[in-house]
C-alpha positions as CSV (number, residue, x, y, z in Angstrom):
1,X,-13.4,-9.4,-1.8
2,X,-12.6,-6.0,-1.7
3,X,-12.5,-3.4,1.1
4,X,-12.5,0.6,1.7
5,X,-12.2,3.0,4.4
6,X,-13.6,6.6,3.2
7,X,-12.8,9.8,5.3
8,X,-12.8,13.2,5.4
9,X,-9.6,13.0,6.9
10,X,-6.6,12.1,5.7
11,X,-5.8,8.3,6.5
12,X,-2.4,7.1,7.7
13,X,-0.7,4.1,8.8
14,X,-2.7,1.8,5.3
15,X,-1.8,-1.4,5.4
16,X,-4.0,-4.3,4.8
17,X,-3.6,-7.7,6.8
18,X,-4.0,-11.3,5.4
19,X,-6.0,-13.6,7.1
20,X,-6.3,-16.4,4.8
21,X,-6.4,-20.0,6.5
22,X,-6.7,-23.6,5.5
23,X,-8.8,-23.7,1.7
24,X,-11.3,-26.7,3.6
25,X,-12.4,-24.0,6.2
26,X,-12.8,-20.7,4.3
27,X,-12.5,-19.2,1.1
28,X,-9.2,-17.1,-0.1
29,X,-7.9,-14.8,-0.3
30,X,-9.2,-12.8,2.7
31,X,-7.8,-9.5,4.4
32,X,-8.7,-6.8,6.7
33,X,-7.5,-3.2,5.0
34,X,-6.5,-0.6,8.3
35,X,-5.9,2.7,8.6
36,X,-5.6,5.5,11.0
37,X,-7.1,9.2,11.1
38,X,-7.1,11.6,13.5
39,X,-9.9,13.6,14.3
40,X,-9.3,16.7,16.2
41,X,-5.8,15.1,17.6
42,X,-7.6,11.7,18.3
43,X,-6.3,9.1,16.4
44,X,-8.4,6.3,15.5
45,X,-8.0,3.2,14.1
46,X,-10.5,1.7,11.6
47,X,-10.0,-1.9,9.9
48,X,-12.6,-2.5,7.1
49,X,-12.8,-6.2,6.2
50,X,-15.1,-9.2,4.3
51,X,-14.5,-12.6,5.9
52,X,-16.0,-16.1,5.5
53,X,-18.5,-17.3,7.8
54,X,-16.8,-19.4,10.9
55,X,-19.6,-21.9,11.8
56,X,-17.2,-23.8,13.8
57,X,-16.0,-24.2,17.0
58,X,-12.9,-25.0,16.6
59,X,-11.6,-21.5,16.2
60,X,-10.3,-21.7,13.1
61,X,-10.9,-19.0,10.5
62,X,-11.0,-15.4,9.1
63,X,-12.3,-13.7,12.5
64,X,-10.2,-15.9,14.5
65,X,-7.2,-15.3,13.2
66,X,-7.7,-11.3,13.0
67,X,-8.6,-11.4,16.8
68,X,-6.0,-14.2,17.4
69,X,-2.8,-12.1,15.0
70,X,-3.6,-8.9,14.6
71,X,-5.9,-6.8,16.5
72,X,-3.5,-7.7,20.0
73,X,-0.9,-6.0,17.8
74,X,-2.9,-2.5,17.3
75,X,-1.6,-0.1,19.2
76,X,-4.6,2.5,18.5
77,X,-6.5,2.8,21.6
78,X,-9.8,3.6,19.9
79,X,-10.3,1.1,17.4
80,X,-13.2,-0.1,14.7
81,X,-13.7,-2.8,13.0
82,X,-16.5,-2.8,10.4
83,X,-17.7,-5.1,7.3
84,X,-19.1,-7.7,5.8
85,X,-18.2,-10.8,8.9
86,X,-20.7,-13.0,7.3
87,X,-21.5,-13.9,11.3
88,X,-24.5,-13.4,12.9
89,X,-24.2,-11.5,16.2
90,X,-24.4,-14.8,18.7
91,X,-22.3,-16.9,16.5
92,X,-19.0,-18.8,18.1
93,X,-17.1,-16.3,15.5
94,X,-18.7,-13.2,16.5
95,X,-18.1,-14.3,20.2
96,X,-14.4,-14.3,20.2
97,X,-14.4,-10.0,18.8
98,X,-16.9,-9.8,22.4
99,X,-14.3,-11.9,24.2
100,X,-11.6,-9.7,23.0
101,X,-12.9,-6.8,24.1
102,X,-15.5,-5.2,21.3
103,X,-18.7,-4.2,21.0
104,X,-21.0,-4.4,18.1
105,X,-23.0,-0.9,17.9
106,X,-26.6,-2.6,17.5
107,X,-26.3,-3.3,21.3
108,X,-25.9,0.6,22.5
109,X,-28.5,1.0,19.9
110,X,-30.7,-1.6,21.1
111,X,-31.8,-2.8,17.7
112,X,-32.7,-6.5,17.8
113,X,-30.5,-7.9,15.1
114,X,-32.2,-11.5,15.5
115,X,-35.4,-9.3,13.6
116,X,-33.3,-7.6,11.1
117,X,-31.3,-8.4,8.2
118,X,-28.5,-7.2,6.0
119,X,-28.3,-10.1,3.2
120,X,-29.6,-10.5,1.2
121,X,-31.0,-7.0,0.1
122,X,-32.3,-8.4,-3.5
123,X,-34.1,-11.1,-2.1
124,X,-35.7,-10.9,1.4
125,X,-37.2,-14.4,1.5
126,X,-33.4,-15.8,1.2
127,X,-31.7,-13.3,3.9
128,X,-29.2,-14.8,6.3
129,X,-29.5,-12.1,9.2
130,X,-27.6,-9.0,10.0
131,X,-24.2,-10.4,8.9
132,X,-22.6,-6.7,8.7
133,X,-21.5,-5.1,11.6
134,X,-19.7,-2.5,13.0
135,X,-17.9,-3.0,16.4
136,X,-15.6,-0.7,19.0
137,X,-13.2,-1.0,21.6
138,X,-15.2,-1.0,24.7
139,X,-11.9,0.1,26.6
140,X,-11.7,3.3,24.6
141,X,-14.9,3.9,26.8
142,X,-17.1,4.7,23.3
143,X,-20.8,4.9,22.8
144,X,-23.2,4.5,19.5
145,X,-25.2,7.6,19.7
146,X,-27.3,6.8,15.9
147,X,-26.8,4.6,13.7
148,X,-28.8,1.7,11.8
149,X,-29.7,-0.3,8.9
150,X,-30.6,1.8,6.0
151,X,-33.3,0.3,3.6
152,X,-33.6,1.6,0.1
153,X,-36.3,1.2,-2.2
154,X,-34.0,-0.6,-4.9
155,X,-30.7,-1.9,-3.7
156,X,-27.7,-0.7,-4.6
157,X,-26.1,-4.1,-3.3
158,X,-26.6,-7.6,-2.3
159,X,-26.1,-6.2,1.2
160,X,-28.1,-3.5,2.9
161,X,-25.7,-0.3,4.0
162,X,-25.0,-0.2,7.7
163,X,-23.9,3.2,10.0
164,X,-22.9,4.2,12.9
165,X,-22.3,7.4,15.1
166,X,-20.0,6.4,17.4
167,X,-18.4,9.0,19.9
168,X,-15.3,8.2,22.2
169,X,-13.9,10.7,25.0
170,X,-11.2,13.2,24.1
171,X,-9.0,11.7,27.4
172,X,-9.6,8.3,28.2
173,X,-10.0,7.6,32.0
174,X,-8.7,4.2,31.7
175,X,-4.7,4.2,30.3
176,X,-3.3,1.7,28.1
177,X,-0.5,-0.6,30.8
178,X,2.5,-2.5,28.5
């Protein structure tokens, strides 16, 4: 399952983070890939990831243990996480990233995600809902100003492409307590 972060920036601080878990649950190998960029002397941290569904309540699996390991660890303040969760927005899985303090950008955008979909691109009749989703920080105080779902004509992918414009504050009001 692979994973990239693109920029126009140079990227520091690459390291990518396993998050496999019990075979029976989820399949493996699975990882989040992270780096940092700064943009105009704000650093930022983006994590890029593909996970297993987590249909479960039991809070066991690829998003849980991301939320559970390593995002508490980031020390970032403006963080995004992005990719293929293979949750719908709603789900138990998806529920623990709002729990812990994220955001996806389809609310500030106001797009109803429960008319949308991301997979399956090649066949529409067969899609499983917007499963791709980008999400923020909500305590780096950020806002989606554009961003969507974009359709193409003939699909590049099993999943449609998904963007965001998201801009935080230069100073934060709120600072970071240890």
């Amino acid at each position: 399952k692979y994973k990239t972060i693109l920029s126009r920036t140079s990227l520091e601080g690459k390291v990518e983070h396993n998050l496999s878990v019990d075979r029976r649950r989820c399949w493996n190998p699975a990882s989040a890939v992270r780096a940092v960029t700064k943009i105009d002397g704000v650093a930022i941290a983006f994590y890029s990831l593909h996970i297993c569904s987590t249909r479960d309540r039991e809070k066991i699996g690829h998003a849980y243990k991301l939320v559970g390991e390593v995002l508490p660890k980031e020390t970032t303040e403006r963080v995004i996480v992005v990719g293929d969760f293979n949750n719908n927005i709603g789900d138990a899985a998806m529920n623990t990233f709002k729990k812990a303090g994220f955001k996806a950008t389809w609310k500030d955008l106001k797009i109803d995600v429960s008319k949308e979909y991301t997979y399956n691109a090649f066949d529409p009749k067969k899609n499983l809902g917007v499963i791709d989703h980008i999400l923020y920080k909500t305590s780096a105080e950020a806002k989606t100003r554009d961003g969507g779902i974009i359709e193409l004509k003939k699909p590049l992918s099993d999943h449609k492409p998904i963007w965001a414009e998201i801009i935080f504050p230069r100073e934060l009001k709120t600072k970071k307590t240890l």
